[in-house]
C-alpha positions, 0 to 999 in steps of 0.5 A: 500500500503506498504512503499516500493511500495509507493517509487517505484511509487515515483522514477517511477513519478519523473523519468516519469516527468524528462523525459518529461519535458527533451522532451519539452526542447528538442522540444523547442530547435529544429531549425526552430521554429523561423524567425532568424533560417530559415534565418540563414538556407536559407543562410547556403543553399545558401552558400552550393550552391556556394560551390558546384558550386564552386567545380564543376568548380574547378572539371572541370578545373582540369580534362581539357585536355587545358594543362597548359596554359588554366589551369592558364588562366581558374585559373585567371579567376576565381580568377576574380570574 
């Protein structure tokens, strides 16, 4: 084998073995491997959630035709809660 191709084989292994072990990192790193991140997870969902819901009734009271009166009624009822 000649020196050249010996290099070649050399950069071409450690490049093979950078990479892989890049991959592992990366699969290590990935969310829900662990207790505290599903729970951080199922409460990022539940916070999404009340957002929503929170949009949706704001949503409502704005395309209301109640008037203005209604509207600050319904606006401090929600300041309420």
């Amino acid at each position: 084998m000649s020196p050249y191709a010996m290099v070649v084989l050399i950069v071409l292994i450690a490049t093979i073995g950078k990479v892989l072990s890049g991959r592992h990192a990366a699969h290590a790193r990935t969310p829900g491997s662990d207790p505290q991140s599903i729970e951080a997870l199922r409460a990022a969902t539940d916070e999404i959630r009340q957002l929503k819901e929170r949009v949706s009734v704001l949503e409502r009271v704005v395309t209301d035709n109640h008037g203005s009166i209604g509207l600050d009624r319904e606006i401090e009822r929600l300041r309420d809660r």
